[in-house]
Wavefront OBJ file of the C-alpha trace (Angstrom):
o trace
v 0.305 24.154 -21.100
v -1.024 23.780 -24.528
v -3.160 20.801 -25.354
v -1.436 18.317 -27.605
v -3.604 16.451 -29.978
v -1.976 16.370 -33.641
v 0.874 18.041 -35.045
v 1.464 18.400 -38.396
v 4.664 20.268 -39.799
v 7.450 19.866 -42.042
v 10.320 18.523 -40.153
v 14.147 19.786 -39.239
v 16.635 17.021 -38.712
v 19.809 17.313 -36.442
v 20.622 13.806 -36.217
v 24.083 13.895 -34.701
v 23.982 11.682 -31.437
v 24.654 12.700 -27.913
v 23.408 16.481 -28.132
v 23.404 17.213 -24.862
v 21.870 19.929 -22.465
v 24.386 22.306 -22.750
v 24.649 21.959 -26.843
v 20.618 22.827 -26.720
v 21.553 25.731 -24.515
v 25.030 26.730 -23.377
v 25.055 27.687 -20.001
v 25.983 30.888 -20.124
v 23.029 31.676 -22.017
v 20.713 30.142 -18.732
v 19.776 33.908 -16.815
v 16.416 33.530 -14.962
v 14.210 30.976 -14.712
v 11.312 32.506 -16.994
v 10.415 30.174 -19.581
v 10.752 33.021 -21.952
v 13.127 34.062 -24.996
v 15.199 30.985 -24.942
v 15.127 29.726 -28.859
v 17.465 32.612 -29.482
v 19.736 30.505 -27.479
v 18.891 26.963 -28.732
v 22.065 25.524 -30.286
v 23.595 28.779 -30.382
v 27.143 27.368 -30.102
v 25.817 26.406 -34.103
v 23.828 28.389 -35.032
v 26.091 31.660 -34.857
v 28.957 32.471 -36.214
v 32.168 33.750 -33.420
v 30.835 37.085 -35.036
v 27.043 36.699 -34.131
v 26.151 36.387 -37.602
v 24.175 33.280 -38.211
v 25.917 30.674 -39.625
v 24.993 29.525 -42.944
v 25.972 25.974 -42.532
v 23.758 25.078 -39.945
v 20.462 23.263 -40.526
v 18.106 25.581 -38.317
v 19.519 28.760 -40.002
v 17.817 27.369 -43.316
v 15.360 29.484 -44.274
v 13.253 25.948 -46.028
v 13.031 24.848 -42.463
v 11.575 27.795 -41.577
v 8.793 27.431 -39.482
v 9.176 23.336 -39.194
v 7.362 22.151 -35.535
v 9.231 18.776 -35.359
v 12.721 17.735 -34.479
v 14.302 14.912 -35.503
v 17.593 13.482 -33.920
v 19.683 10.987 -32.907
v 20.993 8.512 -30.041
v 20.872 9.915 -26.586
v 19.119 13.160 -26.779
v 18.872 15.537 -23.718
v 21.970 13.782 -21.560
v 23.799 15.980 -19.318
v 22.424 18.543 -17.092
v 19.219 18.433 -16.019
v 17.692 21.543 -16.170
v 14.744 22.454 -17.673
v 15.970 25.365 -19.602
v 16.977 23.174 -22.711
v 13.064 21.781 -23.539
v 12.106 25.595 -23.462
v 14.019 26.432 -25.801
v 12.850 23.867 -28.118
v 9.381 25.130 -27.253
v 10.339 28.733 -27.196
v 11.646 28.152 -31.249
v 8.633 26.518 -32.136
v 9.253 22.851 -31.530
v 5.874 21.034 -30.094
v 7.961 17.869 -30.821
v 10.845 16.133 -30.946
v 11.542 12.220 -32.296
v 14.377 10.755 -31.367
v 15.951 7.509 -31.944
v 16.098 7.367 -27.911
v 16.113 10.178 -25.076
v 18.016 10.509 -21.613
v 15.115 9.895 -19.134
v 15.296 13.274 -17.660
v 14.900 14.921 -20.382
v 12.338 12.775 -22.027
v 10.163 13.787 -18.321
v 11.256 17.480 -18.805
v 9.681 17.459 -22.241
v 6.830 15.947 -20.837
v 6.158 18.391 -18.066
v 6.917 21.550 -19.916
v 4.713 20.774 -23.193
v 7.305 19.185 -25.996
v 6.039 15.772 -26.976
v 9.190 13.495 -26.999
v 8.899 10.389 -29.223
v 10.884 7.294 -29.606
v 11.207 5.994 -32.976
v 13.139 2.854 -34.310
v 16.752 3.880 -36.035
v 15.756 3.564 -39.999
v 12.327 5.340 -38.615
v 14.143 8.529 -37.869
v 16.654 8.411 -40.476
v 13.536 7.746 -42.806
v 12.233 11.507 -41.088
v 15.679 12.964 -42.007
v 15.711 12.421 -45.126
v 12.582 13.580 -46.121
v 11.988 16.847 -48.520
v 11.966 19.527 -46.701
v 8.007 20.490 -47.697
v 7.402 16.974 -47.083
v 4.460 17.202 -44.044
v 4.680 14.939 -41.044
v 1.878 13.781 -38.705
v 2.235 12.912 -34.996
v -1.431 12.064 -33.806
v -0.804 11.600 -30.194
v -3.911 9.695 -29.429
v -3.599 7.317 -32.040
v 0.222 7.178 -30.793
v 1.277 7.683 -34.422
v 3.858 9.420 -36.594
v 2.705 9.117 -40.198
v 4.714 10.198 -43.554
v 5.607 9.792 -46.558
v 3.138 6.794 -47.144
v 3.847 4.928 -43.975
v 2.749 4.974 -40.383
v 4.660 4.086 -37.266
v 3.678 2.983 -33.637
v 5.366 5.052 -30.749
v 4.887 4.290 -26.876
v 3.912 6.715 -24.271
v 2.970 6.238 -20.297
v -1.062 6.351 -20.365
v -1.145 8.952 -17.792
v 1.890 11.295 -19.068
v -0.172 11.320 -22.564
v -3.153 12.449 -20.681
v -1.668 15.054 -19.471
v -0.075 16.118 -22.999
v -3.547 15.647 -24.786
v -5.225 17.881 -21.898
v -2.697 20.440 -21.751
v -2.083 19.634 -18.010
v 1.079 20.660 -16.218
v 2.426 19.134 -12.686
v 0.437 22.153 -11.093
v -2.769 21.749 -12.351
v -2.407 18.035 -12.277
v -1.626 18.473 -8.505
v -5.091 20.955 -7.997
v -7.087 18.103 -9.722
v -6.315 16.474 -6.490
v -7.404 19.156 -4.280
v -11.028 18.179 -3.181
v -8.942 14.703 -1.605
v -6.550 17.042 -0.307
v -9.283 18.809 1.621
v -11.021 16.046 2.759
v -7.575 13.918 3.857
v -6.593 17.407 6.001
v -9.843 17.701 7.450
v -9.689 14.133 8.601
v -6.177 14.476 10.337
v -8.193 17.523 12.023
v -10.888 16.176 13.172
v -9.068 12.815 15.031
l 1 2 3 4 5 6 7 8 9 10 11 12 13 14 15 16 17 18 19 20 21 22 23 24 25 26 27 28 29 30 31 32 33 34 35 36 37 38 39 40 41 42 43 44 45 46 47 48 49 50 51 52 53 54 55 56 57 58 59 60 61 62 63 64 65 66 67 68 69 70 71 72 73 74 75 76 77 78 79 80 81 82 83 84 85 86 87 88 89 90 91 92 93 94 95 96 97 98 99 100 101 102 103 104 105 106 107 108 109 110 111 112 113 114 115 116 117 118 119 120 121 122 123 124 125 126 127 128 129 130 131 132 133 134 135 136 137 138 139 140 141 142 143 144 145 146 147 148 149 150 151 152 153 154 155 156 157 158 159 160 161 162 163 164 165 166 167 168 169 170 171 172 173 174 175 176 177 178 179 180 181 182 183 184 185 186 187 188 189 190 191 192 193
């Protein structure tokens, strides 16, 4: 996993509420279960037209959000299914964040073990982030636990130990092999009584 320390990037804002798992990626679209070459997928069901052309209405198709590295949404992000196919496709486009005005727990832990920094931001906070220029820059210093823009910085809370992990780039595997030398020792124990 990529180390997470600050992220700064213009923003895109879908900030309809209750986008669920299956409007991140339909589940059609879910194949294998390689990480890879899923933000052709992401929103798809918006993003193209019945005729695969993209449509021009939707906010990701937008050529001045081109390249943005932070989402910005609503209520209830991430409900519904629980797989983990969703977050990587928001990593897979080029999300390393999303801020949200709250998250379905699952998700929110999905996010957290596959990379995508999920933060929680008061209501007026995130419509604040939405309505931003699109060249306006945003700053999420993770540990400073900040979002900072347009003049103004806001507070955001994150378990000690899951931020860890995001500022050393540590996923559930390699946090598991930090515990290997007590692993060793623990079997070898159970061995020798």
């Amino acid at each position: 996993m990529k180390p997470i320390g600050q992220i700064t990037s213009t923003v895109v804002a879908v900030m309809d509420d209750n986008i669920d798992t299956d409007q991140l990626v339909p589940k059609q679209a879910i194949k294998d279960t390689t990480r890879k070459n899923y933000g052709d997928v992401l929103f798809s069901n918006r993003r193209y037209l019945e005729d695969g052309r993209l449509n021009p209405e939707f906010v990701l198709n937008d050529f001045k959000h081109e390249g943005a590295q932070i989402l910005i949404t609503g209520h209830n992000f991430g409900y519904g299914s629980s797989w983990e196919h969703a977050v990587w496709a928001l990593r897979d486009y080029g999300f390393q964040a999303v801020i949200a005005k709250n998250f379905n727990d699952i998700f929110y832990m999905n996010c957290i073990n596959n990379g995508v920094l999920p933060v929680k931001l008061a209501d007026e906070q995130c419509d604040q982030l939405a309505s931003l220029p699109a060249d306006q820059p945003v700053t999420i210093d993770l540990p400073q636990q900040t979002v900072t823009f347009a003049g103004q910085t806001a507070q955001f809370e994150i378990n000690a130990f899951w931020k860890d992990r995001l500022v050393k780039g540590i996923d559930d595997i390699e946090a598991t092999e930090t515990f290997d030398n007590a692993i060793k020792k623990f079997e070898q124990r159970r061995v020798e009584e």
